[in-house]
Steps between C-alpha positions, in 0.01 A plus 500: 500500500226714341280384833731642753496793314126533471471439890801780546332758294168436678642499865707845356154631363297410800777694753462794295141561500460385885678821570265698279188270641617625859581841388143550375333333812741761694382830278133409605573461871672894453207599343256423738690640830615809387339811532767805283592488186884572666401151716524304159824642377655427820404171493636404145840642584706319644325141416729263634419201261536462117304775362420315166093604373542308172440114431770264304276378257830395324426107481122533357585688213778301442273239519194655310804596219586112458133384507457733172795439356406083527112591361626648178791291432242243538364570149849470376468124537398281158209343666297484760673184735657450819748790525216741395239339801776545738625818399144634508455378894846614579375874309207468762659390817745768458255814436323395756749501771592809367154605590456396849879587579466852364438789795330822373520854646168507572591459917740733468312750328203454754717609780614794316227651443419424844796689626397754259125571635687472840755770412202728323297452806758665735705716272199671368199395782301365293258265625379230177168372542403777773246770431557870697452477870283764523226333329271322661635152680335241375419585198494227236828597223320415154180686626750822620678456129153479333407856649749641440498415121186596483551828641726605243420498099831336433442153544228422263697315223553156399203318389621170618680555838574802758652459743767616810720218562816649634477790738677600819397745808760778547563880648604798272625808616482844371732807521406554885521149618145435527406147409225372226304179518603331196416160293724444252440235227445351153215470268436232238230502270452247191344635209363228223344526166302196401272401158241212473632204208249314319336290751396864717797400753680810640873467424778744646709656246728719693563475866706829653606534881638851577627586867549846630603580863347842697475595855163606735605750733270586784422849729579738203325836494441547133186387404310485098827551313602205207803561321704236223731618192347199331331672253139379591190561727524369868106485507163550701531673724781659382412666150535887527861612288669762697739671259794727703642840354817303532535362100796253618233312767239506233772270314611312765192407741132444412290630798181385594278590799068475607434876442689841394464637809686273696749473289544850475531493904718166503759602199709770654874575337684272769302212476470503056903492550559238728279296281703583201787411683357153631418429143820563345668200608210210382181440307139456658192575702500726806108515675400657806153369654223700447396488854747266680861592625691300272662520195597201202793507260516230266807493259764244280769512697514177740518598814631183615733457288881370636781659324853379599869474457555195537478255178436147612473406863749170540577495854460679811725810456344600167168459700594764764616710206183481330281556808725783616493677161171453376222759470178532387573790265172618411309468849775699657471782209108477535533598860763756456267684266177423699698672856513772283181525330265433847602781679 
């Protein structure tokens, strides 16, 4: 009876995704009590129960199938009678059981990237939503962000929006082991052109949201010194052109600093190569304060970015794999460079 097999393929359906309904609710409880990144792992392996992470969403779009299928032979019919009024409610019924009776990823992918800010947390200490520790307690987060955008000329574009919505606290060491302050994080600024129509009404024409990702690093020594391979001016107060006797760093780097004379104190040999070699690797803006102990580097490459082996995440063993494999490429190559540059 087509009945008893509806209710068979339901109960069959509805078994299948209770494990992955309790494997979820089980991936948030790890989550919140552990405390490595080696904690997690251990607890995915061995998991004891089916270790399914993907819904049978077999019967709704077998169901959502038929329903179209029905609508279009539909118009097959001579006229519009009987058959076609029932085959038009049956079209309907059946799309939209297919609707409620379909489960999407979106759970699943929730506490993924869950798992994933967990992992990045411990793996690489950092701490999202936190700003340094050695700044002041206290201290409000969008009025620490807005200072320190406005103490560097970097973070003046977009005429629309500017803003820091993603950052993280963390610690970066150099060549000697000392540790940095640091606040990494991402920029997004909205840039749009508008015109006025007829009636004087301003109408956007072209709407264009660019993201770049940079670090502030705090207690640095160097102080008045801007440098980007951009090809363009950093800014006030950073507008006198130092030039080396070195033709190759003319080509590569565009120096700026506040006065000659500094510069000519700051710029020695050892320091104009280690920012060659910093620079090598990516594209951007590199500014020390001009009377603060920090520095800003604002680039492309996203710093957050997850990079991984694993192709599609369907239960709980490719889950380990991914969080045991995956790396954040180009924060780990930003800090390998920067432990050699702040030394």
């Amino acid at each position: 009876m087509p009945i008893k097999t509806v209710q068979r393929a339901l109960h069959i359906r509805r078994k299948k995704n209770a494990h992955v309904f309790r494997n979820i609710a089980r991936l948030w409880e790890i989550g919140e009590q552990v405390e490595t990144h080696q904690q997690i792992l251990d607890q995915l392996h061995p998991w004891g129960d089916h270790p399914t992470l993907r819904f049978d969403n077999g019967l709704p779009k077998f169901l959502m199938l038929l329903g179209a299928l029905i609508f279009f032979v539909m118009f097959a019919l001579p006229s519009i009678g009987l058959p076609f009024i029932l085959g038009f409610f049956s079209s309907i019924v059946l799309l939209f059981l297919a609707f409620i009776l379909y489960e999407t990823d979106d759970a699943i992918q929730e506490v993924v990237r869950y798992l994933e800010e967990k992992s990045i947390e411990t793996r690489y200490h950092l701490k999202f939503g936190r700003t340094p520790e050695h700044l002041p307690l206290g201290m409000n987060s969008t009025l620490l962000i807005n200072q320190l955008k406005n103490s560097f000329p970097l973070f003046n574009k977009g005429s629309t929006s500017n803003q820091i919505p993603w950052y993280a606290s963390a610690n970066i060491s150099d060549d000697e082991n000392h540790q940095y302050p640091a606040f990494i994080f991402q920029y997004t600024y909205i840039e749009e052109t508008h015109i006025h129509d007829a009636d004087g009404d301003k109408v956007t024409i072209r709407r264009t949201e660019k993201n770049q990702w940079g670090v502030f690093i705090f207690e640095t020594q160097i102080r008045g010194l801007a440098v980007t391979n951009l090809r363009r001016d950093i800014g006030f107060p950073y507008e006198v052109r130092w030039n080396s006797s070195d033709i190759q760093i003319n080509q590569q780097l565009q120096i700026y600093g506040m006065d000659q004379l500094q510069l000519v104190k700051t710029l020695n040999p050892a320091l104009l190569l280690r920012l060659s070699d910093f620079f090598k690797s990516r594209k951007g803006e590199l500014i020390f304060h001009s009377h603060q102990n920090m520095m800003c580097f604002l680039g492309e490459a996203d710093l957050f970015e997850v990079s991984s082996k694993a192709r599609e995440i369907q239960d709980i063993s490719s889950l380990r794999g991914h969080l045991r494999t995956f790396r954040l490429k180009h924060y780990e190559q930003l800090c390998s460079d920067l432990s050699t540059f702040l030394k």
